[in-house]
C-alpha positions as CSV (number, residue, x, y, z in Angstrom):
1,X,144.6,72.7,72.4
2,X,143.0,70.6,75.0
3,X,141.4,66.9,73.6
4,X,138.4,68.0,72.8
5,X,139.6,71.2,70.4
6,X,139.3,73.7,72.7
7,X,141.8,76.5,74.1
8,X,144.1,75.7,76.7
9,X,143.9,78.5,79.0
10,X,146.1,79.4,82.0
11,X,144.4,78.8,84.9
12,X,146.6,80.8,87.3
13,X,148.3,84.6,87.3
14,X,150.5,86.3,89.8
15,X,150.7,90.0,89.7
16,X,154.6,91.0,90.0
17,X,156.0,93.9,91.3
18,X,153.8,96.9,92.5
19,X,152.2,100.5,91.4
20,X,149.9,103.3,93.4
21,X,148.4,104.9,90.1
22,X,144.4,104.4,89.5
23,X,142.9,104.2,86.2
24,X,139.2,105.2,85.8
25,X,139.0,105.1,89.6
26,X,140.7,101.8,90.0
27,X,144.1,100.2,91.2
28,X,146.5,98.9,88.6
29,X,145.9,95.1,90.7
30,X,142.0,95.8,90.5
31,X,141.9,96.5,87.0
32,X,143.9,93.8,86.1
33,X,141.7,91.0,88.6
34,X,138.8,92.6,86.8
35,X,141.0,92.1,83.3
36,X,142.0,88.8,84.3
37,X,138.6,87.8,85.1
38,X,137.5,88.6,82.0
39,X,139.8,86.2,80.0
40,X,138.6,83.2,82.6
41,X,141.6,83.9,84.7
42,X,140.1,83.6,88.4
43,X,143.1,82.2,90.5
44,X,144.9,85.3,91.3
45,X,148.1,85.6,93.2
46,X,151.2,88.0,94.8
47,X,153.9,85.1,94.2
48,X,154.0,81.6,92.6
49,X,154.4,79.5,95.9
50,X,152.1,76.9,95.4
51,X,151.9,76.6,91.6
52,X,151.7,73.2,90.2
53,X,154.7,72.5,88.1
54,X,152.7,71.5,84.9
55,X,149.9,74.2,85.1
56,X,150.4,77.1,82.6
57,X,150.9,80.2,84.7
58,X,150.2,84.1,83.6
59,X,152.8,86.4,84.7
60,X,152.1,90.3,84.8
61,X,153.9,93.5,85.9
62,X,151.7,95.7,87.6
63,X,153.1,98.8,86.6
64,X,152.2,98.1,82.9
65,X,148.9,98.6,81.5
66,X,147.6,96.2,79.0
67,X,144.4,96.4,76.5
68,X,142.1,93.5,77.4
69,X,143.1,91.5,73.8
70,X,146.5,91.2,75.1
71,X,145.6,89.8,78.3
72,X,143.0,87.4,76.1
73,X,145.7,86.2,74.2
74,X,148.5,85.6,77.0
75,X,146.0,83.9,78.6
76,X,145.7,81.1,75.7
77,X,149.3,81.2,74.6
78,X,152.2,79.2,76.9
79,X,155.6,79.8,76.4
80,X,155.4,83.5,75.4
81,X,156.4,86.6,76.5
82,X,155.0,89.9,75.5
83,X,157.6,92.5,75.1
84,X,157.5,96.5,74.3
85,X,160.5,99.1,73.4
86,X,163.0,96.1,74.2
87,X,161.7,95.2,77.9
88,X,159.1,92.3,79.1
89,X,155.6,93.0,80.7
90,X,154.1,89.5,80.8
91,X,154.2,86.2,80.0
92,X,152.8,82.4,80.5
93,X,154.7,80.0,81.9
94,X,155.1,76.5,83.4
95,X,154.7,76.5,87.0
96,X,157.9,74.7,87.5
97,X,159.5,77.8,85.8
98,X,157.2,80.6,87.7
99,X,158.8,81.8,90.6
100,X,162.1,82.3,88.3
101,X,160.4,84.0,85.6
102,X,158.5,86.4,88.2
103,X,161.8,87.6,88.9
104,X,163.4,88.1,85.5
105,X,159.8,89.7,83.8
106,X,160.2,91.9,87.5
107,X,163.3,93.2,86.0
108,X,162.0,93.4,82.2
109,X,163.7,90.3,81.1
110,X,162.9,87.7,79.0
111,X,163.0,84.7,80.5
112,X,165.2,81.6,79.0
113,X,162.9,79.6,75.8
114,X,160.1,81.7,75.7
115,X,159.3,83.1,71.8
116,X,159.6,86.9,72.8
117,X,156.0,88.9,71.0
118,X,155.5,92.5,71.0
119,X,152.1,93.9,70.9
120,X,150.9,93.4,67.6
121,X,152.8,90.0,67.2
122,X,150.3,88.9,70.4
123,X,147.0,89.8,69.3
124,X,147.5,91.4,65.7
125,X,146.2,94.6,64.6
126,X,142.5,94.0,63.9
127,X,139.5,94.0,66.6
128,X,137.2,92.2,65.0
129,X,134.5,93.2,68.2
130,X,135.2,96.7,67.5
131,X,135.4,96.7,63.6
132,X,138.5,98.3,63.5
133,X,142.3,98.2,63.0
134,X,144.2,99.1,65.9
135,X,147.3,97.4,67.6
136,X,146.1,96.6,71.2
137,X,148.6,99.0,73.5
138,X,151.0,98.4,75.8
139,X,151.9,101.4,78.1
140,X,154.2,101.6,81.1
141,X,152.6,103.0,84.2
142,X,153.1,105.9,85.8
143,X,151.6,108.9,87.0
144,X,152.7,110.9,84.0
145,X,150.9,108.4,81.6
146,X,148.0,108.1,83.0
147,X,146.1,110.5,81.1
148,X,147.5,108.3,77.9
149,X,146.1,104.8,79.4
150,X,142.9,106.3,79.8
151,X,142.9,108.1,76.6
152,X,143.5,104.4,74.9
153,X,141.5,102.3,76.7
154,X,138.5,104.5,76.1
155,X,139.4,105.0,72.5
156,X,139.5,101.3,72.6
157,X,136.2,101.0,73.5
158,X,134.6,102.6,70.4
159,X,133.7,100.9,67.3
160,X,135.7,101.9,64.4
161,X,132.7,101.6,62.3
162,X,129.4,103.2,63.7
163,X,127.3,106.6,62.8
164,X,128.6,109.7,62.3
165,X,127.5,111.6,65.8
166,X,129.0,108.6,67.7
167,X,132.0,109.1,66.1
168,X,132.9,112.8,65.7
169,X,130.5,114.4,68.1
170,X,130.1,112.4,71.3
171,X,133.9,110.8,72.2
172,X,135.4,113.9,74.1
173,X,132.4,114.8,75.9
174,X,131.3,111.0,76.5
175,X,135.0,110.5,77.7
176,X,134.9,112.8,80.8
177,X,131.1,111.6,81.9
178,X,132.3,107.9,81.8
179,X,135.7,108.9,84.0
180,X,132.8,111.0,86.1
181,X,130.9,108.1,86.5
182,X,133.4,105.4,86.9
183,X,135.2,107.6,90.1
184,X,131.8,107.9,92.0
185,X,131.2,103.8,91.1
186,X,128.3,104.5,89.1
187,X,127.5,101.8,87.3
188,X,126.6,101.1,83.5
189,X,123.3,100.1,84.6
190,X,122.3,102.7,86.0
191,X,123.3,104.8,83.4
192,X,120.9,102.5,81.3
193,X,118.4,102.8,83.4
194,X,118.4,106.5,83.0
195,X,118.5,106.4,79.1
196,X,115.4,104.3,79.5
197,X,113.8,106.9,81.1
198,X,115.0,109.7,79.1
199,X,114.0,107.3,75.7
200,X,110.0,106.8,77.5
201,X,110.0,110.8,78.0
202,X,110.8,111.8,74.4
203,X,108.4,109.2,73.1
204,X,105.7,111.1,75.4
205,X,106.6,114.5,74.1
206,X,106.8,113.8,70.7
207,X,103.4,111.8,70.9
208,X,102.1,115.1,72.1
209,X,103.5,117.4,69.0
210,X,106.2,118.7,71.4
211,X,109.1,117.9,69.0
212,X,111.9,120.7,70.0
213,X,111.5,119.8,73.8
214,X,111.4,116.0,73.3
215,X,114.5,116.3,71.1
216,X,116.6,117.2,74.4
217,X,115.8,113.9,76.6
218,X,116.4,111.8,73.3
219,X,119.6,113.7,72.4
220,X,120.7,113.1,75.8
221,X,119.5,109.3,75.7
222,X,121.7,108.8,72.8
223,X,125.1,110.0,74.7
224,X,123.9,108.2,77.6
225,X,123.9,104.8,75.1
226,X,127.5,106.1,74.4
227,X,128.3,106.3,77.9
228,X,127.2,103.1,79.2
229,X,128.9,101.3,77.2
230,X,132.3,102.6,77.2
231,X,131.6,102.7,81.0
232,X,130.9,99.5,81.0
233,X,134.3,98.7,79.0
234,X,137.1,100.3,80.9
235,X,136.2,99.3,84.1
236,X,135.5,96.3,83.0
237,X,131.7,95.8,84.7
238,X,130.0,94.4,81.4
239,X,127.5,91.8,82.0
240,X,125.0,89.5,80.1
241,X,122.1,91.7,81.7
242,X,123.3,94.9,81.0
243,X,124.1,94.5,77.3
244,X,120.8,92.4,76.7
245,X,118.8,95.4,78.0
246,X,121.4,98.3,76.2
247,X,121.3,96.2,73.4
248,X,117.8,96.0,73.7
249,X,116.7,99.7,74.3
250,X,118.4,100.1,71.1
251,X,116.7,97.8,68.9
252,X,113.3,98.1,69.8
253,X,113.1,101.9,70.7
254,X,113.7,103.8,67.3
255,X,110.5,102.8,65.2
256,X,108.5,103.7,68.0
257,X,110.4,107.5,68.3
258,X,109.5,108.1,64.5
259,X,106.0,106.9,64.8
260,X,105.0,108.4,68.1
261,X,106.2,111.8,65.6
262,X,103.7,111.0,62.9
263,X,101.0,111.1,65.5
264,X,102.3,114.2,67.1
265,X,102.8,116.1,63.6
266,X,98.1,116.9,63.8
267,X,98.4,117.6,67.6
268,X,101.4,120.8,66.5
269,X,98.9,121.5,63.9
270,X,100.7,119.9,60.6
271,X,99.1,117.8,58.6
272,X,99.9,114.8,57.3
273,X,98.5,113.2,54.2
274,X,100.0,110.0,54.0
275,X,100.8,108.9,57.7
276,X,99.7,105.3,57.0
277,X,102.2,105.2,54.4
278,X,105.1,106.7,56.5
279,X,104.3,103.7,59.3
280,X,104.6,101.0,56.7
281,X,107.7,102.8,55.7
282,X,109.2,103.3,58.8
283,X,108.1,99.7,60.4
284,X,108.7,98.2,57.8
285,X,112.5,99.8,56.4
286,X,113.4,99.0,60.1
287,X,112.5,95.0,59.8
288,X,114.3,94.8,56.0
289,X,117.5,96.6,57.1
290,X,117.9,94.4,60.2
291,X,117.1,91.3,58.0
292,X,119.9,92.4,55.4
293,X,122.1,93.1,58.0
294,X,121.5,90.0,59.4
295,X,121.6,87.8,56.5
296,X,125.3,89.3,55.5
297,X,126.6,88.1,58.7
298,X,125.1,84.6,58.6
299,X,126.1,84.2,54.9
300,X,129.4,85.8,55.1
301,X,130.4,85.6,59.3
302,X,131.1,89.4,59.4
303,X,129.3,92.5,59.3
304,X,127.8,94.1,55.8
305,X,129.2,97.7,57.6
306,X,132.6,96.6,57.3
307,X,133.3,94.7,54.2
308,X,134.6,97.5,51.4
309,X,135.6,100.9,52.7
310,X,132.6,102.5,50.6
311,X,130.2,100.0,53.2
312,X,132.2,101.6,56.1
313,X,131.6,105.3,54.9
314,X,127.7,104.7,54.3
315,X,127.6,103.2,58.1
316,X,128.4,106.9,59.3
317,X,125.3,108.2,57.5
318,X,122.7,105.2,56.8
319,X,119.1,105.8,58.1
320,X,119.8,104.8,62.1
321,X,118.4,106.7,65.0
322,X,121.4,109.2,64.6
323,X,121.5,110.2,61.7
324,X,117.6,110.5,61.7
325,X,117.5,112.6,64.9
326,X,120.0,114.8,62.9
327,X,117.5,115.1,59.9
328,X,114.5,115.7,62.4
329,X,116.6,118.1,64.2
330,X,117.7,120.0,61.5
331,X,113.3,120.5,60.1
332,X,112.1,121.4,63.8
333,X,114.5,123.8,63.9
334,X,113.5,125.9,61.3
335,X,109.9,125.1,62.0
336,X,109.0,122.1,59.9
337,X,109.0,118.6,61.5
338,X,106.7,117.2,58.9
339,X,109.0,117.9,56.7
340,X,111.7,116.5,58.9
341,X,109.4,113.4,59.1
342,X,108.9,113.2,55.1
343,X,113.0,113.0,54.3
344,X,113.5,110.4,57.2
345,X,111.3,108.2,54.9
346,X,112.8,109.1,52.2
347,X,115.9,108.5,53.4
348,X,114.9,105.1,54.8
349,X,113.8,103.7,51.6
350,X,117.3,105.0,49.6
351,X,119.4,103.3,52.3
352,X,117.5,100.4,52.1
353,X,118.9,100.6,48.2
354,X,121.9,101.0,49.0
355,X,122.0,98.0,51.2
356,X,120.2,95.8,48.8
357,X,123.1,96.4,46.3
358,X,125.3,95.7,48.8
359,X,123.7,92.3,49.2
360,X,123.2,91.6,45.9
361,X,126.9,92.5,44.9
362,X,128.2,89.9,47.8
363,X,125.7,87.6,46.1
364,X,127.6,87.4,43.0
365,X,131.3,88.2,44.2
366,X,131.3,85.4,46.6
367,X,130.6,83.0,43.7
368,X,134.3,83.7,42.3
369,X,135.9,84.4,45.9
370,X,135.9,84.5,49.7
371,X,134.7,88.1,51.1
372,X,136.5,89.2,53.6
373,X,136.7,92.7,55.5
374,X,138.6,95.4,54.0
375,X,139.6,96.0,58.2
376,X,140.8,92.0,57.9
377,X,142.5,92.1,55.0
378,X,146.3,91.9,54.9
């Protein structure tokens, strides 16, 4: 800890040894500047000459692939090494000691009074960004494992606890788009930018009453939110614009999709006897579930999503754009979008239930204990 209570972090990292294998259309010494840059690691070298004796120096083999915690950790932990299946990868060192211990984590050794940490020891088994349990992986690099790193690091980049389509319907198909994307250096922003679109043209068409053809642009808006962000996450190209204006595309659009269809249900020739009270429903719902949502994290520092396995279950099927657009979907299909419209509502006002009892139950549990995450627990 430095005097004023914050992390110590190493300031400096040499690379050791050397690999030819890309991942996600990037060298293993591009990915892991891009890694290192991440955890505030900008001084970057081949060897240790130079290194001032008393500055804490990061030490990584290039033919390893590491999950961004790991390097996060390292980063903030001197006089440790990370170990897997009995050999070194990395470690943080003294300077003084650097050019010696590049040589001996070069050869998979642990050098002399470092506290040897494997995986999970390093950064436990919990991502608390991802709301999920997973031990951060540690993989040796080759051309046969590849396929493997990939596989991880994208898997790594979805939230354990989100809707159901996200989930179980979009990784496999989301997962060759974002390797698409990230060989041909498209960037997460422009994906975004296309979503936008896509989200602008199915609020037009269903405006209009033309509900089956503006659920293709926002089907295909919703993988494209998958996509950018994941693509945004293994090649490490995240930045404060880009997840303000993803982020922000997703809060703001989905009240406007759901009431754009009220208006186009008399233009397809349905009527619709209680629009005003569908709004006030749909506006409203929206405001009160963010607010709940909201209020469990300020009161209780995590998310209400990911507090008992019950809350985690209802995440996969609470009354989101997803789910909705599976519900809306379903109607249109057999030639009843009002009535599509009418169980969104429905469904709405039940979730909003459930998440008041969630609230509520908090309320009084926390009087008699601390909450904590059923991911978090031991």
């Amino acid at each position: 800890m430095t005097e004023n209570g914050s992390e110590a972090r190493a300031a400096t990292a040499v690379l050791a040894g050397a690999s030819t294998v890309f991942i996600w259309g990037m060298s293993s010494a591009e990915r892991l500047r891009r890694q290192l840059a991440r955890a505030g690691v900008q001084d970057v070298r081949a060897d240790a000459e130079g290194v001032s004796p008393d500055a804490d120096v990061m030490i990584l083999r290039l033919d390893w692939a590491y999950e961004q915690r790991l390097i996060d950790e390292l980063a903030i932990r001197p006089g440790v090494a990370l170990v897997a299946g009995g050999a070194a990868a990395a470690a943080n060192v003294k300077g003084a000691q650097a050019a010696e211990a590049v040589a001996e984590i070069g050869a998979g050794r642990v050098p002399d009074g470092l506290e040897a940490l494997d995986s999970e020891g390093l950064a436990g088994s919990y991502n608390r960004k991802l709301r999920k349990r997973e031990i951060a992986y540690l993989i040796p690099l080759d051309e046969r494992s590849v396929a493997e790193v990939e596989a991880r690091s994208f898997a790594g980049s979805y939230k354990g606890v989100t809707d159901v389509v996200t989930k179980y319907v979009w990784p496999r198909p989301a997962k060759a788009v974002t390797k698409w994307c990230a060989e041909r250096e498209i960037t997460p922003n422009a994906v975004t930018y296309l979503g936008l679109a896509l989200m602008f043209l199915a609020l037009f068409l269903f405006w209009n009453g033309n509900f089956l053809l503006g659920l293709i642009p926002a089907w295909i808006m919703t993988f494209l939110d998958t996509v950018d962000g994941k693509l945004a996450r293994v090649t490490m190209t995240s930045s404060k614009f880009g997840d303000v204006l993803d982020h922000g595309i997703d809060l703001i659009h989905p009240p406007f999709w759901w009431i754009a269809w009220i208006w186009g249900l008399p233009k397809a020739g349905f009527e619709v006897p209680h629009a005003d009270l569908m709004i006030w429903i749909i506006v409203g719902g929206y405001i009160v579930q963010r607010v709940f949502e909201g209020a469990f994290i300020r009161l209780w520092g995590f998310h209400m999503h990911v507090w008992r396995p019950f809350d985690s279950f209802f995440r996969l099927i609470t009354a989101r754009r997803n789910p909705n657009l599976v519900i809306l979907t379903a109607l249109t299909l057999v030639g009843r979008p009002d009535w599509g419209m009418i169980l969104v509502c429905a469904w709405i006002v039940l979730s909003l239930v459930v998440h008041l009892a969630q609230l509520v139950q908090a309320m009084i549990l926390s009087r008699h204990a601390r909450l904590v995450s059923w991911l978090d627990a031991a």
